[in-house]
C-alpha positions in Angstrom: 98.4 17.1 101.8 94.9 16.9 102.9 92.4 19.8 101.3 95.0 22.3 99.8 93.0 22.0 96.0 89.4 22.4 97.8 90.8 25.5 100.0 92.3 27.3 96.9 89.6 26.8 95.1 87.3 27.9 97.7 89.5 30.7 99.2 90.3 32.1 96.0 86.9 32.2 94.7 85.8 34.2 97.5 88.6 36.5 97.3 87.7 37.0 93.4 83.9 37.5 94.2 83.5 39.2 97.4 86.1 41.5 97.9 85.3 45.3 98.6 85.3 47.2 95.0 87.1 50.3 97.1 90.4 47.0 97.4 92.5 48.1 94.6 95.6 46.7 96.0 94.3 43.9 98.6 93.2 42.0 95.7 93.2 38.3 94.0 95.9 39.6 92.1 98.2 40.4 95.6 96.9 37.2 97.5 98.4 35.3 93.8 101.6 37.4 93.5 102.3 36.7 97.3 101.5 32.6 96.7 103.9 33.1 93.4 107.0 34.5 95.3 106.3 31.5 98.3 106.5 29.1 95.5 109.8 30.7 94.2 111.3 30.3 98.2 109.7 26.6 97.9 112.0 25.7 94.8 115.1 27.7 96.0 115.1 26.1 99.9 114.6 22.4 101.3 111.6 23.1 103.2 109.6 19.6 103.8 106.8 18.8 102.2 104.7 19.7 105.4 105.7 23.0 105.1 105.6 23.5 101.8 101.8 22.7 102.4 101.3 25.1 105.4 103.2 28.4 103.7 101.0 27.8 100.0 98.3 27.5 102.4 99.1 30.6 104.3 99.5 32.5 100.9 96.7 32.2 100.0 94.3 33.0 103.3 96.6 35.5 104.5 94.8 38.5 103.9 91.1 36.7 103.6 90.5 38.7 106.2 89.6 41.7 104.3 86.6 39.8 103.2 85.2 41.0 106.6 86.6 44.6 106.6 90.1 46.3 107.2 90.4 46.5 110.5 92.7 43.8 112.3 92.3 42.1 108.9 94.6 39.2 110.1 93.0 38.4 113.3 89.4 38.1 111.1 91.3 35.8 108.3 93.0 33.6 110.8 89.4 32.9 112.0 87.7 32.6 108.6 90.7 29.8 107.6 90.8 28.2 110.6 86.6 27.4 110.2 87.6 26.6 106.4 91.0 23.9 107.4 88.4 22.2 110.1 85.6 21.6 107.6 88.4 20.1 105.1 89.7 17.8 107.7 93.2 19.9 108.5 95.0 18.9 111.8 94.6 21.2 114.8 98.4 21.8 115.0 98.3 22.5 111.1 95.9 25.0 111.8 97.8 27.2 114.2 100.8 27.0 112.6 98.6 28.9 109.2 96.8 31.1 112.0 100.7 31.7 113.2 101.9 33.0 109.4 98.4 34.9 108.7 99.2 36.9 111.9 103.1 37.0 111.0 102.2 39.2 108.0 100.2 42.1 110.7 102.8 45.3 110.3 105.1 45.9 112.5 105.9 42.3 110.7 107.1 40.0 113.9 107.6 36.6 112.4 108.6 33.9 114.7 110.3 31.4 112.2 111.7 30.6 109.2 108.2 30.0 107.8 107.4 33.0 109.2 109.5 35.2 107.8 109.5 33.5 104.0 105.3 34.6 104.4 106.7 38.1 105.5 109.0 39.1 102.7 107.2 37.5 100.0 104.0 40.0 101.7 106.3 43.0 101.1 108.5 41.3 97.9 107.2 44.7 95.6 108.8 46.9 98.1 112.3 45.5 96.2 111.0 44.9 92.7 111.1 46.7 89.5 107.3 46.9 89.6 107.4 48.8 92.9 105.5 51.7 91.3 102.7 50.7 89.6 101.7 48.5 92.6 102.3 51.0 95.1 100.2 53.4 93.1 97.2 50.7 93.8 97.9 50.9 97.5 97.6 54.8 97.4 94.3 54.4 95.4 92.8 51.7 98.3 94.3 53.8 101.3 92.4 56.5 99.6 89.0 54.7 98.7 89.1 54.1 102.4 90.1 57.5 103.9 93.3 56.2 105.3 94.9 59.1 103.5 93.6 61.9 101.3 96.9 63.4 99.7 99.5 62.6 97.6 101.8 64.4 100.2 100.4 62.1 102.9 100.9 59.0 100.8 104.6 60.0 99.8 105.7 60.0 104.2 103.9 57.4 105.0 105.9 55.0 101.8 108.7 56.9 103.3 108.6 55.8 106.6 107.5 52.7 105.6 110.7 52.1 103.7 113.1 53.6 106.4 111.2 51.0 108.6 111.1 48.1 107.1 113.4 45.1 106.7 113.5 41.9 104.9 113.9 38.7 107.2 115.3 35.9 104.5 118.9 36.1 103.7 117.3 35.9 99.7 115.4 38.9 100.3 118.0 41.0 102.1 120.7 40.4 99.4 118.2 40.6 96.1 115.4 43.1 97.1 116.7 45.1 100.1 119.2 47.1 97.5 116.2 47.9 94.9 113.9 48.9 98.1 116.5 51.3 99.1 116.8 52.9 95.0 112.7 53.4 95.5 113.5 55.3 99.0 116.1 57.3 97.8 113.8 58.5 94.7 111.2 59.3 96.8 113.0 61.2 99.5 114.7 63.5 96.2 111.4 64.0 94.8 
């Protein structure tokens, strides 16, 4: 499909050399690990080879945005990607349909379809993972590098509510990380 290297390679660069030093957890590292869980819906579903194209692209420019600042992150990477898929030649309708999962990923998460929501859960796939923790922990350290929160007692209710709030939208998510999600919730509401 037409420019998917030459984006990578140029999305991932910038993301590598321009992001904010005060992103600990909206890093190259989360942008790969996000692209790495699409990949592992791609070989577990039939999804055509059109939209295997869109969701790697989506992956990977989904949170570009932060390359401009936090604030309505998604709204500033759709843009950025758009301007990047029409200098590589992508279709119009392609385009949307990235700007569409980019914007699916904005909490509350909203997605629309199935593309959608496979962008969604594999955004939040930690949540229900064994290295919920230690990647967690980064978020705390970014929300605090950028006075989201100041407190460790602040940090722990907001993960709280996030948990209570939050749901998975693939049946693969529901059954194999909703029930670790919930272990991290319960830990942190008896600590």
């Amino acid at each position: 499909m037409q420019g998917y290297r030459k984006l990578r390679k140029i999305v991932l660069s910038d993301l590598e050399s321009n992001l904010p030093k005060s992103l600990t957890y909206h890093v190259l590292d989360h942008t790969l690990d996000v692209l790495n869980v699409c990949n592992q819906y791609i070989k577990r579903e039939e999804l055509s080879e059109k939209e295997r194209y869109l969701l790697r692209i989506g992956a990977i420019v989904h949170d570009m945005g932060f390359l401009k600042g936090t604030v309505n992150h998604e709204e500033a990477g759709a843009a950025m990607a758009e301007l990047i898929m029409k200098d590589l030649g992508v279709k119009q309708e392609d385009i949307e349909k990235v700007k569409g999962l980019v914007m699916a990923t904005k909490i509350p998460q909203n997605p629309q379809n199935h593309l959608q929501r496979i962008i969604c859960d594999a955004d939040l796939d930690y949540l229900g993972r064994k290295d919920y923790p230690e990647i967690s922990q980064r978020l705390f350290t970014e929300l605090k590098n950028t006075n989201v929160i100041s407190t460790a007692k602040q940090w722990r209710e907001l993960q709280i509510n996030f948990l209570k709030s939050h749901h998975y939208h693939t049946p693969f998510a529901i059954k194999n990380r909703e029930p670790q999600k919930q272990i991290w919730l319960q830990k942190l509401l008896a600590s």
